[in-house]
KELOTI-754713 format. One record per residue: residue in three letters; chain; x, y, z of N, C-alpha, C in turn. Coordinates in Angstrom, 2 decimals. Layout:
BEGIN
+------+------+---------+---------+---------+---------+---------+---------+---------+---------+---------+
: rovo : kedo :      nx :      ny :      nz :     cax :     cay :     caz :      cx :      cy :      cz :
+------+------+---------+---------+---------+---------+---------+---------+---------+---------+---------+
:  ALA :    A :       X :       Y :       Z :       X :       Y :       Z :       X :       Y :       Z :
...
+------+------+---------+---------+---------+---------+---------+---------+---------+---------+---------+
This chain:
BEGIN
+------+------+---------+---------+---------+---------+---------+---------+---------+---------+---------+
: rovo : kedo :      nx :      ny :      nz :     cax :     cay :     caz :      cx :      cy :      cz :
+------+------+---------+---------+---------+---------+---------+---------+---------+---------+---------+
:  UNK :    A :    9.46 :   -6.48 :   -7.26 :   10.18 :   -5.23 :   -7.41 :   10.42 :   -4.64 :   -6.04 :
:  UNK :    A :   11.31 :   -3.95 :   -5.89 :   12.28 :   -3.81 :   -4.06 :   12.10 :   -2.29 :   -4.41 :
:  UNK :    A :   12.29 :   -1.16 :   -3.56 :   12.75 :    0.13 :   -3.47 :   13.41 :    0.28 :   -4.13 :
:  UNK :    A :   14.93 :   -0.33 :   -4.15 :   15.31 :    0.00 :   -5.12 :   15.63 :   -0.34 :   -6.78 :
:  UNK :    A :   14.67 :   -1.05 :   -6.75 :   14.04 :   -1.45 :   -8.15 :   13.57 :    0.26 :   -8.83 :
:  UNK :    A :   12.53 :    0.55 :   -8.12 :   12.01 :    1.76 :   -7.98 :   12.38 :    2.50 :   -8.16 :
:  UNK :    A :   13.87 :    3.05 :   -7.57 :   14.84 :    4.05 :   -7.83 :   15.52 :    4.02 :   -8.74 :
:  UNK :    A :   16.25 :    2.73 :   -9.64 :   17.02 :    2.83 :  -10.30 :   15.84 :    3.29 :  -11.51 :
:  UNK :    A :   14.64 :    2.42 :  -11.65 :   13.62 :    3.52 :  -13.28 :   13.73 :    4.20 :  -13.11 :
:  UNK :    A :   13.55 :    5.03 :  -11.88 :   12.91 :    6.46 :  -11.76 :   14.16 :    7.24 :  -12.48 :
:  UNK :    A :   15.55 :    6.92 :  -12.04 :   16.95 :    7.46 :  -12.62 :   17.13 :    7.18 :  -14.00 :
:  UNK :    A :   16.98 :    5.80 :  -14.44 :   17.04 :    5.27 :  -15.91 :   16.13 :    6.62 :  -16.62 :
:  UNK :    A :   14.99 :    6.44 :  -16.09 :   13.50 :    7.33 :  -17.03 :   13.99 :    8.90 :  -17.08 :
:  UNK :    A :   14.00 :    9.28 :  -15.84 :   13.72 :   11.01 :  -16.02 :   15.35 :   11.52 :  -15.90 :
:  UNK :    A :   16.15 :   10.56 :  -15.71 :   17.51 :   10.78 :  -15.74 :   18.17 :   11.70 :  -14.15 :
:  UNK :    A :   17.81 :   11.91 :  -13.44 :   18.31 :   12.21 :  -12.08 :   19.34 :   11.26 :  -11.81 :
:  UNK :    A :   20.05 :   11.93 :  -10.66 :   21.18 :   11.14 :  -10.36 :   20.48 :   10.44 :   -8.98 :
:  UNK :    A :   21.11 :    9.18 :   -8.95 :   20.60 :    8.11 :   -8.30 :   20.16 :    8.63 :   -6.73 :
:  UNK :    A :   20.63 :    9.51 :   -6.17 :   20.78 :   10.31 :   -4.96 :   18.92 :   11.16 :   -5.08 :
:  UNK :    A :   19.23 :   12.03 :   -5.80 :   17.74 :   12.48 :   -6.07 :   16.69 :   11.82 :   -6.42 :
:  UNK :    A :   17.01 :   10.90 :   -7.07 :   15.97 :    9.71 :   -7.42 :   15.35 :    8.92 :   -5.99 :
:  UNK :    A :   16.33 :    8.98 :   -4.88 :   16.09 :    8.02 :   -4.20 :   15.43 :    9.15 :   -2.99 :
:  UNK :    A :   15.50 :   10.02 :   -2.67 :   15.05 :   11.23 :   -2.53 :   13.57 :   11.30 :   -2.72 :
:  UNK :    A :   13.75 :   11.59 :   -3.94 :   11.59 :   12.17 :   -4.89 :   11.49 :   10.62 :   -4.46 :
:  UNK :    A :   11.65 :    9.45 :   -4.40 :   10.93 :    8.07 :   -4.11 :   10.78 :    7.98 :   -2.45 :
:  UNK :    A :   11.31 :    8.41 :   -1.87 :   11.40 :    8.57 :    0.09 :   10.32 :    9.58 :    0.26 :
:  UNK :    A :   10.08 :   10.45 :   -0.63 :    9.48 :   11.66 :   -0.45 :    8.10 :   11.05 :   -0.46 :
:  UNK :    A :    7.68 :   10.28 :   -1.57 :    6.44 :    9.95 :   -2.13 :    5.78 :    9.00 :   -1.26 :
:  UNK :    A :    6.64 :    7.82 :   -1.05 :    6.19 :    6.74 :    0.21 :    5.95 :    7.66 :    1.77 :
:  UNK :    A :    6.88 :    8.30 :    1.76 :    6.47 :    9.16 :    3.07 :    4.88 :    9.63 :    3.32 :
:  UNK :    A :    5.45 :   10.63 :    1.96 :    3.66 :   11.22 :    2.16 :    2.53 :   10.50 :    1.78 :
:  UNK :    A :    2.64 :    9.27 :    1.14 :    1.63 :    8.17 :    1.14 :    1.45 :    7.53 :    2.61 :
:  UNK :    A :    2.35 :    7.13 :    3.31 :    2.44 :    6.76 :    4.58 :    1.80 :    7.80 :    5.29 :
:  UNK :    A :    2.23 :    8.80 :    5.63 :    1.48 :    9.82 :    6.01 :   -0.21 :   10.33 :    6.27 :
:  UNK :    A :   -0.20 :   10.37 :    4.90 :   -1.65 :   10.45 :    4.62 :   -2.62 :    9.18 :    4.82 :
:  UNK :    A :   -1.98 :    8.03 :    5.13 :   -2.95 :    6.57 :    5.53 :   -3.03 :    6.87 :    6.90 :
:  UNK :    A :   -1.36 :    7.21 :    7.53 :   -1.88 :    7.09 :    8.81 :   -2.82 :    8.06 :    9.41 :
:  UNK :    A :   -3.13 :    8.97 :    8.63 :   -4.08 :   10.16 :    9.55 :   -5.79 :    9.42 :    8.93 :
:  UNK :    A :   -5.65 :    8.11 :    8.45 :   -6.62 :    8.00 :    8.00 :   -7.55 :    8.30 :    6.65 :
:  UNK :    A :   -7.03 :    8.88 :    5.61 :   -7.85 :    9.46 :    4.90 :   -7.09 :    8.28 :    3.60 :
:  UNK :    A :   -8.15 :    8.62 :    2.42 :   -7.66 :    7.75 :    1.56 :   -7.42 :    8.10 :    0.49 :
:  UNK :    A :   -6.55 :    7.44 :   -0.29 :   -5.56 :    7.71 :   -1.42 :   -5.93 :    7.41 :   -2.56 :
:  UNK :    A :   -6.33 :    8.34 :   -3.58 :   -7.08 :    7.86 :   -4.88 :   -5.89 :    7.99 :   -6.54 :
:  UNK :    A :   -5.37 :    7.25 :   -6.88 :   -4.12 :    7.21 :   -8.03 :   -4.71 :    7.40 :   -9.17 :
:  UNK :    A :   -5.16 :    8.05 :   -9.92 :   -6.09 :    7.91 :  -11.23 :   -5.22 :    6.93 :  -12.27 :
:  UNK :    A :   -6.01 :    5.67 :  -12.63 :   -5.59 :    4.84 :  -13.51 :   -4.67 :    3.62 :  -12.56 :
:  UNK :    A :   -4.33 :    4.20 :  -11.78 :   -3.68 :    3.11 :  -11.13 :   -4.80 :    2.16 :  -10.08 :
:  UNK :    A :   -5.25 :    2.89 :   -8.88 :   -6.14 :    2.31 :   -7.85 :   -6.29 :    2.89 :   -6.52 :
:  UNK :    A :   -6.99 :    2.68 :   -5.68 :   -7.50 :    3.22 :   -4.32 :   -6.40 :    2.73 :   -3.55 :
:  UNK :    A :   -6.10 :    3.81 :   -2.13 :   -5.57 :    2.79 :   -1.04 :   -6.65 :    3.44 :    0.12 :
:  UNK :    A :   -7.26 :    2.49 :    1.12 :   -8.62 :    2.69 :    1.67 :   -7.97 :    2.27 :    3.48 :
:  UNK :    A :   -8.15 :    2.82 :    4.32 :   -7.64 :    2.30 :    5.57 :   -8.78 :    2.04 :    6.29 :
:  UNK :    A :   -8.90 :    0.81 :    6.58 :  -10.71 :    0.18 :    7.29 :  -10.66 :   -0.20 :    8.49 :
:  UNK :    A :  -11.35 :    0.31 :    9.14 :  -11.07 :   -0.57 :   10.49 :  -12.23 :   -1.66 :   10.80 :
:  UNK :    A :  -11.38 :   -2.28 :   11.47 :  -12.07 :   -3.92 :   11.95 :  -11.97 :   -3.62 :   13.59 :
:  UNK :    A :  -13.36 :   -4.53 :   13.43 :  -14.10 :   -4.16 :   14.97 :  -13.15 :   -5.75 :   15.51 :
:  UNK :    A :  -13.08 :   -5.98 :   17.29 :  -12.80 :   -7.43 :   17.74 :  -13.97 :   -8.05 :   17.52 :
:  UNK :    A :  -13.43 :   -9.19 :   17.70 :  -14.39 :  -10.80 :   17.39 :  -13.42 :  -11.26 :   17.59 :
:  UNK :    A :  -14.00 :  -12.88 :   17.91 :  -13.60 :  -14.03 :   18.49 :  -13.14 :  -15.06 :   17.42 :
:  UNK :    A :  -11.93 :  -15.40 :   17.39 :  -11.21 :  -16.43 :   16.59 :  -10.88 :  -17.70 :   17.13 :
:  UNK :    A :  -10.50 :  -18.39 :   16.50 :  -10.18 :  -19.97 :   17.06 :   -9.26 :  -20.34 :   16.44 :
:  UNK :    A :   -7.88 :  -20.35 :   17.40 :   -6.85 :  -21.26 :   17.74 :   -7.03 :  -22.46 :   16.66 :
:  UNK :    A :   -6.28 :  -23.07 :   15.51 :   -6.75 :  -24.07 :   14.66 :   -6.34 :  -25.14 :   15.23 :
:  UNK :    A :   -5.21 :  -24.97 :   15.36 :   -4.00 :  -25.94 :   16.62 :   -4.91 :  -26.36 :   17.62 :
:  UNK :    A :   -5.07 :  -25.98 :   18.55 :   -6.07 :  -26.41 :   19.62 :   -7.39 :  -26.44 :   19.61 :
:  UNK :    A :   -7.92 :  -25.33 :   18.92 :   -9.59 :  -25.28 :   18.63 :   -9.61 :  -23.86 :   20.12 :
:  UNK :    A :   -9.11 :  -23.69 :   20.57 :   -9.50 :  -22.69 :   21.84 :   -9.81 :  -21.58 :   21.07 :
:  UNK :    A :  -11.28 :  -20.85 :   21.64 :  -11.28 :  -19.69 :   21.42 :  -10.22 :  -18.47 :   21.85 :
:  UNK :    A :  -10.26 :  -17.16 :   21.10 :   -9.31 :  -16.19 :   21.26 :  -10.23 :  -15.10 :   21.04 :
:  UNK :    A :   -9.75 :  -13.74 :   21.31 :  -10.04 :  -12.91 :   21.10 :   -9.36 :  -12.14 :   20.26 :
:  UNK :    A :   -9.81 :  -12.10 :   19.30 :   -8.91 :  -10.90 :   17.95 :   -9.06 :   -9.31 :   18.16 :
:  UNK :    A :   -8.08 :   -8.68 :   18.08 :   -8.03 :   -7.19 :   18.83 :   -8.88 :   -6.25 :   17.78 :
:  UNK :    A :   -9.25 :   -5.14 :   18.01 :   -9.76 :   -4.36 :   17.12 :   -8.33 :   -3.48 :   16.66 :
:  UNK :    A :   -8.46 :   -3.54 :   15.34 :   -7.28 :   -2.92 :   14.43 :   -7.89 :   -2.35 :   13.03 :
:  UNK :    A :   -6.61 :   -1.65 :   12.66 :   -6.86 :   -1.18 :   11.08 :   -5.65 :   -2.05 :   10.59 :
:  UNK :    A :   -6.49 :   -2.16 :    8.98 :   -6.27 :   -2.60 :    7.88 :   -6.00 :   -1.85 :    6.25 :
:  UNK :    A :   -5.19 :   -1.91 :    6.36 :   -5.19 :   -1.52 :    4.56 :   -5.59 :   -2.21 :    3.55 :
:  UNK :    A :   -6.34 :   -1.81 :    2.36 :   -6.92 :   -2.40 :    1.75 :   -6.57 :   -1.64 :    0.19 :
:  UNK :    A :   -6.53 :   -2.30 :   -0.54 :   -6.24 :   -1.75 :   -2.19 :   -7.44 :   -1.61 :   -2.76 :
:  UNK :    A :   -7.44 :   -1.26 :   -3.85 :   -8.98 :   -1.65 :   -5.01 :   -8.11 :   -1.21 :   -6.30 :
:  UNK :    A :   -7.58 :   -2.02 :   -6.84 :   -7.38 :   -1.52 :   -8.71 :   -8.71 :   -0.64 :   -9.60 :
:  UNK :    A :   -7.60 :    0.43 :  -10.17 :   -8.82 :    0.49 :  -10.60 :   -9.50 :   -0.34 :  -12.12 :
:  UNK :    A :  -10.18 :    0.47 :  -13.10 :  -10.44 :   -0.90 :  -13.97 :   -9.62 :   -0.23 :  -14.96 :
:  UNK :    A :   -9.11 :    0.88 :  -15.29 :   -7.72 :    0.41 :  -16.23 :   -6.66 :   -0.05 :  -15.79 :
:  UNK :    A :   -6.38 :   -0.14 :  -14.88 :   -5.36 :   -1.71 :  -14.14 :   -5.96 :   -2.48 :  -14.38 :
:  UNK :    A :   -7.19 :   -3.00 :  -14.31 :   -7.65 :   -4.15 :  -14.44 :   -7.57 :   -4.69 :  -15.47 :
:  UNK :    A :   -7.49 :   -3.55 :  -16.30 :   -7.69 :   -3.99 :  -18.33 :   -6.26 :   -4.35 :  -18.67 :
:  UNK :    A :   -5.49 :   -3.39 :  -18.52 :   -3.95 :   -3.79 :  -18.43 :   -3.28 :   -4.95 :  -17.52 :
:  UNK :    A :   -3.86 :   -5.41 :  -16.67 :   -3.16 :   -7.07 :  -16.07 :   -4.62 :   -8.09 :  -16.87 :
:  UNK :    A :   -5.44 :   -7.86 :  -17.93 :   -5.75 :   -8.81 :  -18.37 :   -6.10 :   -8.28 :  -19.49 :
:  UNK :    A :   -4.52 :   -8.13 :  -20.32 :   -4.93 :   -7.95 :  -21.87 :   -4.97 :   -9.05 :  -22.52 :
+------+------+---------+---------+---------+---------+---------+---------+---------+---------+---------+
């Protein structure tokens, strides 16, 4: 499913015109985006967590060559369903 997969339900469902639809959907990713990047985390009731973790560096290996590397310290996003998602993708 694409963005605008997204937009056209949101118009089909609550009936907005495709313009506003696409709008309240820019709005929502924004402030989801938003709120990860300042770090804090996002709790959907019934749907699932979005959690932003950070990973410390360590040393990786090149598979191609076998040479060690150094892997940078970064953040990661991470999901968690919750368990009525879970019940609903395994009815």
């Amino acid at each position: 499913m694409t963005k605008a997969d997204v937009i056209d339900n949101v118009c089909n469902k609550v009936g907005f015109s495709k313009k506003e639809s696409a709008e309240i959907v820019e709005m929502v990713f924004d402030t989801l985006k938003d709120t990860l990047e300042k770090g804090e985390k996002i709790k959907l009731s019934g749907f699932g967590n979005f959690v932003v973790r950070e990973k410390k560096s360590r040393v990786g290996r090149n598979p191609q060559t076998g040479q060690e590397i150094e892997i940078s310290a970064r953040k990661v996003l991470t999901f968690r369903p919750s368990q009525v998602l879970k019940n609903a993708l395994n009815k």
